[in-house]
N, C-alpha and C positions, 0 to 999 in steps of 0.2 A: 367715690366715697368708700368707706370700711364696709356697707353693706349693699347689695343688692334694692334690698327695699328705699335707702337711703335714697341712692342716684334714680330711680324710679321715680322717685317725689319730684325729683327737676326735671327727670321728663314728660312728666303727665303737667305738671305744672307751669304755667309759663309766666305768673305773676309771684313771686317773691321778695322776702324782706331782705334789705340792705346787709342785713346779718347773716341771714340765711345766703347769700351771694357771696360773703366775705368766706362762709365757711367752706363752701364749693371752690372757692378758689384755692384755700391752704389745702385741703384735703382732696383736690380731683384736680386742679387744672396745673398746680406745682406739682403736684405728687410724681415719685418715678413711676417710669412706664417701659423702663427694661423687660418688666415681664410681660410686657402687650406683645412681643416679639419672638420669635423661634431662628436663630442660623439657621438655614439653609443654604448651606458651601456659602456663597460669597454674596450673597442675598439673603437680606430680612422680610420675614415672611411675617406680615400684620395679622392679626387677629381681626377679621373685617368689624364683627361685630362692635368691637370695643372702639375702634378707630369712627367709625358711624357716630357712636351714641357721643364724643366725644364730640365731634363737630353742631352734630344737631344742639349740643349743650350749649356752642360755641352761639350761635346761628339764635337759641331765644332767648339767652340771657346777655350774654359779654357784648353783643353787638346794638341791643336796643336800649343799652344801659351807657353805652361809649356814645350811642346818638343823644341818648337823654343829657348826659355829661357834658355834650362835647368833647370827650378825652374817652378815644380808643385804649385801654389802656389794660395791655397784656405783657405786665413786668413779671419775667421771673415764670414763666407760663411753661410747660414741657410740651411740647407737640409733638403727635404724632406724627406719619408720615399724611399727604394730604389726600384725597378721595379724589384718583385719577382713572376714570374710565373711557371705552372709547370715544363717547359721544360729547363726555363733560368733565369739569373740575369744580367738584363741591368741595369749601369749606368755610371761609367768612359767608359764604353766599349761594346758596342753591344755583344750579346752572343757568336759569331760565333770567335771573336776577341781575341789575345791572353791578358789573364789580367797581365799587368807588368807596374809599373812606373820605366822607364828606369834614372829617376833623382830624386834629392830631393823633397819632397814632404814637404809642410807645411798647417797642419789645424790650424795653431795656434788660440785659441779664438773662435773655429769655434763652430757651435750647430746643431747639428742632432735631428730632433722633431720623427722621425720618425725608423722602424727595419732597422738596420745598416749590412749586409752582405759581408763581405770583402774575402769572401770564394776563395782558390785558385789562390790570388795575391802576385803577386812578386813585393819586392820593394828593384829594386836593389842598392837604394843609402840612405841616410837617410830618417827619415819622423820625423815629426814631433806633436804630437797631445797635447802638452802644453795648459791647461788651457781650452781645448777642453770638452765641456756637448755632453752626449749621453742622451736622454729623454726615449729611449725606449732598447731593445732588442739588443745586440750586436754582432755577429759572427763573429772570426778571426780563421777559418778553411782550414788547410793546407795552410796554408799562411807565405811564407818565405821574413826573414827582412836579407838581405844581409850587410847592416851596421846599424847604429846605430837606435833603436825604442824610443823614448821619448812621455812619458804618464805623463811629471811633471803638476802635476795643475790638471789634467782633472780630469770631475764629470763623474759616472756612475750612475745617476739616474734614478728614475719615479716619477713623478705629483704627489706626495700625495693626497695633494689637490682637483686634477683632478681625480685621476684613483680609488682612495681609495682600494678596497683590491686587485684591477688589478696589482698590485704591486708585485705581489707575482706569478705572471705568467710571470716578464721580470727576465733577464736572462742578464751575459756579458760570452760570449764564447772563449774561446781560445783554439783550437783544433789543431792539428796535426799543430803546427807551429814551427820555427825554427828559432831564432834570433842569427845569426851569431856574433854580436857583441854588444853593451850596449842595455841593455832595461830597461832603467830607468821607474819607476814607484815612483817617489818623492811626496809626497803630495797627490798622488791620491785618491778620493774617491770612493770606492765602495760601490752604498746603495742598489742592488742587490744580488741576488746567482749570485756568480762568481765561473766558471770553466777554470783551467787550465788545460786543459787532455794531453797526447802524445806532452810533448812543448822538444824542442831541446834550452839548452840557454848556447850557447857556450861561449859566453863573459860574460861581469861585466853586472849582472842584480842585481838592487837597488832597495828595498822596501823601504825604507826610509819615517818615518814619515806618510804612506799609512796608508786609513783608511779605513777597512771593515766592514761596520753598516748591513752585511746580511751574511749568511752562503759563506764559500768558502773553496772552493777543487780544489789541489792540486794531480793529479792522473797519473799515467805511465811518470814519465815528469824526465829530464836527468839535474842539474846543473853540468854545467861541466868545467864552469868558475866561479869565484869568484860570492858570492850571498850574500848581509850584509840586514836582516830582525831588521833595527834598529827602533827603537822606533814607530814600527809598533802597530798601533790600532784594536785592536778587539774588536766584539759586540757579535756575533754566534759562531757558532762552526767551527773552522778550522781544515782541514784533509790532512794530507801529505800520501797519496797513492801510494806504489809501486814507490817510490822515489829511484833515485842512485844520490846520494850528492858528487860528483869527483872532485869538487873545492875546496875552500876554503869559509866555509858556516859558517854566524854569525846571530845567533840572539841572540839580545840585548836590554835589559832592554824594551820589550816589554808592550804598554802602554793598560789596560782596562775601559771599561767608568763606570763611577759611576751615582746611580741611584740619586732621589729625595733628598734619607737622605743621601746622599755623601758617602756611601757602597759601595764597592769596588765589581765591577761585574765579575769575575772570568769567562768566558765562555772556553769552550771544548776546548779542541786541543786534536788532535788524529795523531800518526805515525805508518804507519800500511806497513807491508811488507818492510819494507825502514831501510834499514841496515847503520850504522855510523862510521866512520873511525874518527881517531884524525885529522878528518880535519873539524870538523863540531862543532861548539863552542857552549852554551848558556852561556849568560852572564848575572847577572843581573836580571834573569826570573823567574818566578812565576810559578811553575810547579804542586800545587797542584790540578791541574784538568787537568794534559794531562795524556792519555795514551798513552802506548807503544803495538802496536802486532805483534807480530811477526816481531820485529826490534832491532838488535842485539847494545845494547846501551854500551858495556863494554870496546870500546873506544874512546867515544863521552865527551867533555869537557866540564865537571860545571862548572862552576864561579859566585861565589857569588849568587848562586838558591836560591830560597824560596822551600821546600819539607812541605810537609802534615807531621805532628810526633804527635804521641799517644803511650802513654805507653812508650816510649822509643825506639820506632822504627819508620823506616819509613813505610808509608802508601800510596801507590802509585794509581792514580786514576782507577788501572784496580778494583781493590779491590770491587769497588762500585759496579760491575758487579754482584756478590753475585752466580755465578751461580752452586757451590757445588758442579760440577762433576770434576771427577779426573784429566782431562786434563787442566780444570781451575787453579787446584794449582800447578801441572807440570809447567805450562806456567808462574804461577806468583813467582815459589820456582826457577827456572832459571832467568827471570828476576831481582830477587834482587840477585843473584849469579854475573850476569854482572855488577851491581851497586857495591856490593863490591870488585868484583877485580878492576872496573874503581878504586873509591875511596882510595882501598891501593894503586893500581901505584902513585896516585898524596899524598900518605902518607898525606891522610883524613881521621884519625885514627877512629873518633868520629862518623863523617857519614857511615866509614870503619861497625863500630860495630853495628849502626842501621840496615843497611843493614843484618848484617849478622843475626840480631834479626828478623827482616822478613823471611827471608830465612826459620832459622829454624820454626818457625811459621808455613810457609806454609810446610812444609816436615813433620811437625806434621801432618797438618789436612788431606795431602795425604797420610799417613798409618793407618791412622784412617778408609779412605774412601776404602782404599785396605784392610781394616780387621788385618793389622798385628800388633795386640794390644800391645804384650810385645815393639815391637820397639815404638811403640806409647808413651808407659809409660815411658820408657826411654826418650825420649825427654820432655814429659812433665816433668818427675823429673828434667830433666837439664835444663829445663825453669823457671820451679815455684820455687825452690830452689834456686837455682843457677844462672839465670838471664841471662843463656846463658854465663858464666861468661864474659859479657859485662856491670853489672850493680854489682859494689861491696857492692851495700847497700844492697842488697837479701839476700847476702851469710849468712852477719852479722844477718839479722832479721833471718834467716830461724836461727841460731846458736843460737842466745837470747830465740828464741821462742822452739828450740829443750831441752837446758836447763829446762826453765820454764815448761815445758810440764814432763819431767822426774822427775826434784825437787818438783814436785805436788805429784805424784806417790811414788815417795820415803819417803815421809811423811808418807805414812802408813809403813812403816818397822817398827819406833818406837815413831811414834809420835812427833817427833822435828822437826822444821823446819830449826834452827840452819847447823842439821847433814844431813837435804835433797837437803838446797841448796849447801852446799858441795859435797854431794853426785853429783848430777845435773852436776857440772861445771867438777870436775873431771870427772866422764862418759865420757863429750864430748870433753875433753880436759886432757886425763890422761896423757901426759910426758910432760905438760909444768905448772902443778902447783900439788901441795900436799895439802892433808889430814889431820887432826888432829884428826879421832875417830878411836876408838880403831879395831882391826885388830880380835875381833869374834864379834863387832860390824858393820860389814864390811859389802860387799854383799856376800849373800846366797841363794844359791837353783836358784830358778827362778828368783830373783833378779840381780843374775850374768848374765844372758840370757838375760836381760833387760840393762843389764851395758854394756854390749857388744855394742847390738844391735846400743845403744846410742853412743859409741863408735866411730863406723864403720859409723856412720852418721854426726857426728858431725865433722870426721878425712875427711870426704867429704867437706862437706862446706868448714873446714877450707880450702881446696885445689880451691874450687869454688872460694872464695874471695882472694886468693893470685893471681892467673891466672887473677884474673878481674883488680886487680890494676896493674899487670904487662901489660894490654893492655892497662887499662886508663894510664899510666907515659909511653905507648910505644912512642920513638923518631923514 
């Protein structure tokens, strides 16, 4: 209130008129409360006193007037930081008190300057936090939403300004919580590390258009209702932890910010321990910088992806790990094994074959690291040659290039180059074209050893490049 005596009257008082509540509200519970506070370096230092009389106010009027109501109802409200000591957390509720808002609750437009702790409350009807700023630290620990949670509009921020690198020590918390039914997060911002650890989200929870301008994790947490991650903004690296996706899970054409030169900022995504059922979609998604670990991806829906490709395969972001020991190419020669059975089910013939070009790739580099060279050498000959026969232009070069390499050689027989490049193409091709030198002009001695050899190579290839166009024309 403007006076001392004033706010004194709602403290001694605890029965008031409808008028008298409305005026407490314009003049004490909206009012700013920048001056409640002192910097200190990179901490706000409360005025305990003011912070107290603040909640006590909260505690005998807004809270017996929201049960009279039924409607919780702190729209537009400035809060201080909450009453954390080591024993307790006073603010809707003295410590000893059970934490429950038995009705709907609305912060709508509301602003929190100060650490927010909503630890171990029950909110058994909707709530509402639309358009709601949080300035500091958030915690929603073991806190169950009985019906519907709405977070559209609201900021999760810190002062830049104010706090400068203090920034980097707040936090939004969502622990061991439970939302029974919608938990909208439309529009929301998050400009801190945001954690969602052990969350229960039994209904329609919407990311929609949400924007994460700091790291955020995703960890032991249960969708188990419908989840749509549309046109969700990243900045940091995002982490799905120990995820069971039982809904029906979309993410969609998910948006990255661009820097100064309008470059496109690709940051992390990581799915780690979190297994995917065809009930879990990406649409639209730019996948060159997530990994997978230990998340069974072989029935999980592409649609219209963006994938990392070199050389003709795909290149997945675990790769960058680089870390050479054996259980790395295990992990990453399975991996693209569940990318190309996803792929052939949906008869993605093309991404079918990139995949399986990784695959073998890494199967190579893992017998290489277990020493068993002749299998090694096999796969490399089926790779460099052959192209895995998923690439029919290999086959063809290795076949042009086996000729050329023999009709070079065969030049010394007799000096002609006429009777070497003949020599050459028959070698590598003896039952589908003829000869014209004479028959003790022919090959001899070790020359037939060489004719052979070229043969049985070139009777290879040809096999490589027909196998390859029968995958590329595969319907």
């Amino acid at each position: 209130m403007k006076t001392d005596e004033g706010l004194q009257y709602f403290l001694s008082n605890k029965t008031i008129t409808d008028y008298e509540y409305a005026e407490l509200v314009k003049h004490y519970f909206k009012a700013d409360k920048t001056d409640w506070y002192k910097q200190n370096g990179t901490e706000k230092q409360w005025d305990e006193v003011k912070v107290k009389q603040f909640w006590k106010l909260i505690r005998m009027h807004s809270m017996p007037r929201g049960k009279e109501k039924e409607l919780y109802d702190f729209k537009g409200f400035v809060f201080p930081e909450f009453v954390i000591n080591e024993k307790s957390i006073e603010n809707f509720w003295k410590s000893e008190e059970e934490k429950q808002f038995e009705f709907e609750v609305s912060f709508w437009c509301a602003a929190f300057l100060g650490i927010v702790n909503f630890s171990k409350v029950v909110f058994l009807k909707k709530i509402e936090l639309n358009q709601t700023n949080f300035f500091d630290s958030v915690v929603f620990s073991e806190v169950c939403f009985k019906e519907e949670a709405n977070f559209v509009f609201a900021h999760f921020l810190c002062e830049k300004k104010k706090f400068g690198r203090s920034c980097n020590r707040r936090k939004v918390e969502f622990t061991n919580v439970v939302f029974f039914r919608e938990a909208l997060f439309l529009t929301t911002k998050f400009y801190v590390k945001t954690y969602f650890s052990m969350i229960e989200f039994k209904g329609y929870t919407g990311f929609q258009d949400a924007e994460f301008h700091d790291e955020v994790i995703f960890g032991m947490s249960n969708f188990s209702g419908k989840a749509e991650f549309n046109k969700t903004k990243y900045v940091k690296k995002t982490t799905f932890s120990e995820i069971k996706f039982q809904g029906m899970i979309l993410f969609q054409a998910l948006n990255f910010i661009y820097n100064k030169n309008d470059k496109e900022i690709i940051p992390l995504m990581s799915f780690e321990s979190s297994p995917f059922a065809n009930n879990v979609t990406f649409r639209q998604v730019n996948l060159t910088t997530t990994y997978f670990y230990e998340s069974d991806i072989a029935e999980a829906r592409f649609k219209e992806c963006s994938w990392n490709e070199t050389y003709g395969r795909l290149v997945l972001a675990n790769e960058t790990l680089q870390t050479g020991d054996l259980n790395y190419f295990k992990m990453l020669e399975e991996l693209y094994r569940q990318l190309k059975k996803n792929f052939d089910s949906n008869k993605d013939w093309e991404l079918s074959g990139k995949a399986y070009v990784s695959e073998m790739e890494m199967r190579k580099h893992r017998l290489f690291n277990e020493k068993q060279y002749f299998s090694w050498f096999i796969y490399w000959f089926y790779g460099f040659f052959g192209g895995y026969t998923q690439n029919f232009k290999r086959p063809i070069m290795s076949l042009l290039g086996l000729i050329g390499l023999f009709s070079f050689m065969y030049y010394f027989i007799d000096h002609s180059w006429q009777w070497a490049i003949q020599r050459g193409i028959y070698g590598a091709l003896p039952k589908l074209i003829t000869i014209d030198i004479p028959e003790d002009c022919n090959f001899e001695g070790y020359w037939l050893i060489a004719s052979n050899i070229e043969t049985l190579l070139g009777s290879t290839f040809l096999v490589f490049f027909i196998l390859a166009l029968r995958k590329r024309f595969k319907q």
